[in-house]
Backbone and ligand atoms as CSV (ligand in chain L), in Angstrom:
chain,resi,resn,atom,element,x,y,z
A,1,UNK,N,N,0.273,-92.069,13.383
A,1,UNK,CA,C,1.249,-93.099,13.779
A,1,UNK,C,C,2.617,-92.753,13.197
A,2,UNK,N,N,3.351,-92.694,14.002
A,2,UNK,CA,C,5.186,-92.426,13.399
A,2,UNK,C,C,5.397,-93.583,12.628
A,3,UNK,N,N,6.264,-93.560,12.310
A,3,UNK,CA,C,7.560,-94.601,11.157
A,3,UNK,C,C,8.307,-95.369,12.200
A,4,UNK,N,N,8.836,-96.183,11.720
A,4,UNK,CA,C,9.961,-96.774,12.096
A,4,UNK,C,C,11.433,-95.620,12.959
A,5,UNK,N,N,11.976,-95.708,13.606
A,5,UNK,CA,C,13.278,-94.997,13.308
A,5,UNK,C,C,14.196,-95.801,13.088
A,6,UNK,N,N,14.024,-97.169,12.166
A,6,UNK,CA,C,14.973,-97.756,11.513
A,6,UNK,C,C,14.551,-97.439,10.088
A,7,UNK,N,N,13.372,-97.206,9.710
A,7,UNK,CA,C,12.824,-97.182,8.258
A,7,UNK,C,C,13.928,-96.655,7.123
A,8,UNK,N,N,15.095,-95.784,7.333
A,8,UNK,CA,C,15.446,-95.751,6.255
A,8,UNK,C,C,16.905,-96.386,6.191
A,9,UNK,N,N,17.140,-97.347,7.582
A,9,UNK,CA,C,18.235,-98.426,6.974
A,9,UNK,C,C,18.015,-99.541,6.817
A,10,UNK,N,N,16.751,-100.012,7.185
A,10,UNK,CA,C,16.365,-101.738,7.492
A,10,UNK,C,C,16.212,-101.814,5.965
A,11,UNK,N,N,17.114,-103.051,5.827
A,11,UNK,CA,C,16.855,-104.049,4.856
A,11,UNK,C,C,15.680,-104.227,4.225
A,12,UNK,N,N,14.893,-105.050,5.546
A,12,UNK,CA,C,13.757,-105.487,5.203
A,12,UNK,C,C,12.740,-104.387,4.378
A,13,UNK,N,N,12.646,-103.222,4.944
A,13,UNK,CA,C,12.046,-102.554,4.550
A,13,UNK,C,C,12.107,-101.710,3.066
A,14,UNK,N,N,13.646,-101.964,3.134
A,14,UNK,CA,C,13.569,-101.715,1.517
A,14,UNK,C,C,13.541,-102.246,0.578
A,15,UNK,N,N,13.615,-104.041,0.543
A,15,UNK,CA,C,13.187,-105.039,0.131
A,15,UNK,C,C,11.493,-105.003,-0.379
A,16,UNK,N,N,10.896,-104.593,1.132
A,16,UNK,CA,C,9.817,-104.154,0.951
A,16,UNK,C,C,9.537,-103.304,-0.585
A,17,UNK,N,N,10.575,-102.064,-0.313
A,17,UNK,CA,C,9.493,-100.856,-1.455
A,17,UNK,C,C,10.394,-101.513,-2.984
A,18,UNK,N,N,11.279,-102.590,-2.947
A,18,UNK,CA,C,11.951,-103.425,-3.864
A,18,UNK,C,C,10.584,-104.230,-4.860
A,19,UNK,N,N,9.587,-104.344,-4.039
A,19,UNK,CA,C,8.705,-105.336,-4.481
A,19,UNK,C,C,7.364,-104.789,-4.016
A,20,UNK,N,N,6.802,-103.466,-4.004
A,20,UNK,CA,C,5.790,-103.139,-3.956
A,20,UNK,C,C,4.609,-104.146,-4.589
A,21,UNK,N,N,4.853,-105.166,-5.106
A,21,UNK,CA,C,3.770,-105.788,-6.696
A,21,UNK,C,C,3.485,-107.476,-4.928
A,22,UNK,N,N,4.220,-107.422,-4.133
A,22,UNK,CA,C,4.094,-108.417,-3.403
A,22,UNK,C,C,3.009,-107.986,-2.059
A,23,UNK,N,N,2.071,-108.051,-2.353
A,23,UNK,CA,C,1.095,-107.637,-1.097
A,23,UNK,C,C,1.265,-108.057,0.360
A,24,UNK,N,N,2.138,-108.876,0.792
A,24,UNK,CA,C,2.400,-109.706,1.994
A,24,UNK,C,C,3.487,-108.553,2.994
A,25,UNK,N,N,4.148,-108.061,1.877
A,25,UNK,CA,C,5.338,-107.114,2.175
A,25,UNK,C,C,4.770,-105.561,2.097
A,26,UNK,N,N,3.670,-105.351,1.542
A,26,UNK,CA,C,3.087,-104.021,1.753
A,26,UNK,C,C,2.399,-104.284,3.149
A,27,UNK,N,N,1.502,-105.121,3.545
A,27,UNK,CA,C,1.061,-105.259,4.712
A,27,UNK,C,C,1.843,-105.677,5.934
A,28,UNK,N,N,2.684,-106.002,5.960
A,28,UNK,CA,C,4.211,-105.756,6.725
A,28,UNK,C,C,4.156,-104.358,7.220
A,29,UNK,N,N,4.733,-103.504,6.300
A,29,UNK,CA,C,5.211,-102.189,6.569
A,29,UNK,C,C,3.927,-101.744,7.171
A,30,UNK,N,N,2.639,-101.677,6.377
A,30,UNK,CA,C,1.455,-100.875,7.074
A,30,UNK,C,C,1.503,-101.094,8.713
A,31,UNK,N,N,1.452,-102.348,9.178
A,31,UNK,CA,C,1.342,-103.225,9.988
A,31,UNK,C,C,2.332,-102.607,11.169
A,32,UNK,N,N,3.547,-102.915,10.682
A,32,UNK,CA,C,4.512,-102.842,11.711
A,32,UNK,C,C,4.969,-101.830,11.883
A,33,UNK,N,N,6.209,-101.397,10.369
A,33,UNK,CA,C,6.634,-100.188,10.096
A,33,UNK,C,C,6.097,-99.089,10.049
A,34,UNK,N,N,4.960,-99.318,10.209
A,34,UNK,CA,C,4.374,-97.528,9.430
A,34,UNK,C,C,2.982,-97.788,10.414
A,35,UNK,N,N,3.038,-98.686,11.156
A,35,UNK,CA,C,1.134,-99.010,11.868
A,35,UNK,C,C,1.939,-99.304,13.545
A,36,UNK,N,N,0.250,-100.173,13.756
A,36,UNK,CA,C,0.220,-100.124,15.166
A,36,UNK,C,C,1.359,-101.266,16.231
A,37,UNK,N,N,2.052,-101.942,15.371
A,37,UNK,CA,C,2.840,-103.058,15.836
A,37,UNK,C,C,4.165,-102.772,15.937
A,38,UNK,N,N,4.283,-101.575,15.514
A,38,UNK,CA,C,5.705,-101.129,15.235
A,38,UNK,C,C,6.636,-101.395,16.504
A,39,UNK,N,N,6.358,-101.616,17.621
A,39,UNK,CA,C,7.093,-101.747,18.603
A,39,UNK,C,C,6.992,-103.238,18.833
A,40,UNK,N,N,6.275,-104.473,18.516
A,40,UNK,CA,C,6.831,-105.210,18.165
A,40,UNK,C,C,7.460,-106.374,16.986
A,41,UNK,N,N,8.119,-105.551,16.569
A,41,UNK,CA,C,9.140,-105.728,15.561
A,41,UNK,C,C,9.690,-107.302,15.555
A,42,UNK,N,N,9.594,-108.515,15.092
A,42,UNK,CA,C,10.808,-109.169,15.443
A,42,UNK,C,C,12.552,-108.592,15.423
A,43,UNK,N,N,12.755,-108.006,14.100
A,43,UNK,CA,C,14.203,-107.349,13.625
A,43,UNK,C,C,14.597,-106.456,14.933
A,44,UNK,N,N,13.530,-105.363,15.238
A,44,UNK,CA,C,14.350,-104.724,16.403
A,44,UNK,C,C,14.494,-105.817,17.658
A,45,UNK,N,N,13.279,-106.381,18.050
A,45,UNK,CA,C,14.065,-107.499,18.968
A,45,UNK,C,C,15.607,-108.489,18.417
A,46,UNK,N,N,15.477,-108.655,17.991
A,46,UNK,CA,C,16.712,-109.407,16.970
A,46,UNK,C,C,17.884,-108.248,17.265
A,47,UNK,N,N,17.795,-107.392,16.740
A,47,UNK,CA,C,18.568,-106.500,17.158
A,47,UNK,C,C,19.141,-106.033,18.307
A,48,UNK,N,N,18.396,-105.919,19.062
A,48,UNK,CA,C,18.305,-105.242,20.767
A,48,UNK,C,C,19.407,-106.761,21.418
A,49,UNK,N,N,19.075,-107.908,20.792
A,49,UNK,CA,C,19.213,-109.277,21.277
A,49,UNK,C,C,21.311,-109.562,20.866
A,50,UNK,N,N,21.324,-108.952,19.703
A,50,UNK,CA,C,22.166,-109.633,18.982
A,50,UNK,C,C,22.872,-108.772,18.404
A,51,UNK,N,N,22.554,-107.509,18.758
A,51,UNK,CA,C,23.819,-106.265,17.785
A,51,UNK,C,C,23.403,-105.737,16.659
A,52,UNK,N,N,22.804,-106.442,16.251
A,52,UNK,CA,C,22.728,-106.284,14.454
A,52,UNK,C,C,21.491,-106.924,13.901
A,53,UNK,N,N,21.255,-106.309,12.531
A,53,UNK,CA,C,19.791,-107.338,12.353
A,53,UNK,C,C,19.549,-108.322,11.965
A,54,UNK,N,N,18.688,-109.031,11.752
A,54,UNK,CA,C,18.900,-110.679,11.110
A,54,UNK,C,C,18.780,-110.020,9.215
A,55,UNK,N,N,18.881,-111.340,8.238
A,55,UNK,CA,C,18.895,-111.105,6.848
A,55,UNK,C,C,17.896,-110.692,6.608
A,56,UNK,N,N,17.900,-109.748,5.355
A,56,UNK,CA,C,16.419,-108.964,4.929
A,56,UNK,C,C,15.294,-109.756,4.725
A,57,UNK,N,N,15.196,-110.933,4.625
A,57,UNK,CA,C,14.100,-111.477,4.883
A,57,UNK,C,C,13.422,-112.046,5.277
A,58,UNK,N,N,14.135,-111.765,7.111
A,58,UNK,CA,C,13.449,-111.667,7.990
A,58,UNK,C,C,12.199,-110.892,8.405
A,59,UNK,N,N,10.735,-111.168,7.962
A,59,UNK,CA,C,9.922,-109.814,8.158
A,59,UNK,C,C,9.851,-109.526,9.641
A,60,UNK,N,N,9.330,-108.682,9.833
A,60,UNK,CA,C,8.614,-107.865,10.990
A,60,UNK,C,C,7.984,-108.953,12.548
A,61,UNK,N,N,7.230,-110.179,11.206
A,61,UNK,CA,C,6.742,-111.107,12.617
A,61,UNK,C,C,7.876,-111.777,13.082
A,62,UNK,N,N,8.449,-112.381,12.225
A,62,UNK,CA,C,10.446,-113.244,12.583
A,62,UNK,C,C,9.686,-113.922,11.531
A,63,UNK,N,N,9.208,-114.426,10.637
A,63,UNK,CA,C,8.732,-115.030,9.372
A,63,UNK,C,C,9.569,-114.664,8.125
A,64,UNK,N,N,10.764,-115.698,7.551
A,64,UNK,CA,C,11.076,-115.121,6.418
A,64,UNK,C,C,9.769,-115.138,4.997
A,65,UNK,N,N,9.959,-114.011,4.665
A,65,UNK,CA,C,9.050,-114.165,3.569
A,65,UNK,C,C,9.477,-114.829,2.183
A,66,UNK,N,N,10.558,-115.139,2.356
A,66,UNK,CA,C,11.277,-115.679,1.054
A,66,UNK,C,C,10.885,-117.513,1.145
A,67,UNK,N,N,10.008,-117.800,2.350
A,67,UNK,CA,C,9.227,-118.993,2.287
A,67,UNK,C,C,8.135,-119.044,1.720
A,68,UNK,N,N,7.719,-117.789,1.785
A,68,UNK,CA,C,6.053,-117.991,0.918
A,68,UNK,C,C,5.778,-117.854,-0.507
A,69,UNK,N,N,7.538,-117.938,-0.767
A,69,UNK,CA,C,7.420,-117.795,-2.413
A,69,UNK,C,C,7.593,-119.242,-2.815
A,70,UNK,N,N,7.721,-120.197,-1.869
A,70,UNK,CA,C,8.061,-121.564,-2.225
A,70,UNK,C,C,6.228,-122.425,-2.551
A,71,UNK,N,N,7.160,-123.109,-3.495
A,71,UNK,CA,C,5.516,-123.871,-3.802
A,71,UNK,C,C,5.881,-125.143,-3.362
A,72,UNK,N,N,4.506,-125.052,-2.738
A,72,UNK,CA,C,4.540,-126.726,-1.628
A,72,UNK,C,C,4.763,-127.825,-2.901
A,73,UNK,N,N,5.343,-128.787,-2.399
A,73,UNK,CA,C,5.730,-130.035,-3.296
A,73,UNK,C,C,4.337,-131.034,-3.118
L,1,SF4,S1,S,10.944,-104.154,9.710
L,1,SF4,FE1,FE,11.000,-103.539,11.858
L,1,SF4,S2,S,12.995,-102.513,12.100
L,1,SF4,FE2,FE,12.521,-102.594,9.918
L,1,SF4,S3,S,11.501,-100.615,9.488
L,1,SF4,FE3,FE,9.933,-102.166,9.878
L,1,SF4,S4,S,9.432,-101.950,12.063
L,1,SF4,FE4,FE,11.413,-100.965,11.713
């Protein structure tokens, strides 16, 4: 399976190797970036859509992951 050919400017993805210790964001990359989903990307749709990409933590599904660090009240 190829890479990304965004892999070495996307945000997200280097956020990703930012936090290797976060398992949600390793299975991201396997998944999308580096696996079988890679073509559908939310970010490259986002992209293709809008010019540019959404904020890095936007993952791969369109799910920011910077929600799942929140603890439910
Ligand atoms: S998050 Fe999407 S655009 Fe970024 S490297 Fe992974 S597959 Fe490519």
């Amino acid at each position: 399976m190829n890479e990304c050919k965004y892999l070495k400017f996307c945000a997200f993805f280097k956020e990703a190797k930012d936090h290797e210790d976060m398992d949600v964001l390793n299975e991201y990359v396997k998944v999308f970036c580096r696996g079988p989903l890679q073509k559908k990307c939310y970010r490259l749709d986002f992209m293709k859509k809008h010019g540019g990409p959404p904020k890095s933590s936007i993952s791969p599904s369109g799910l920011d992951y910077l929600e799942y660090l929140k603890i439910p009240s």
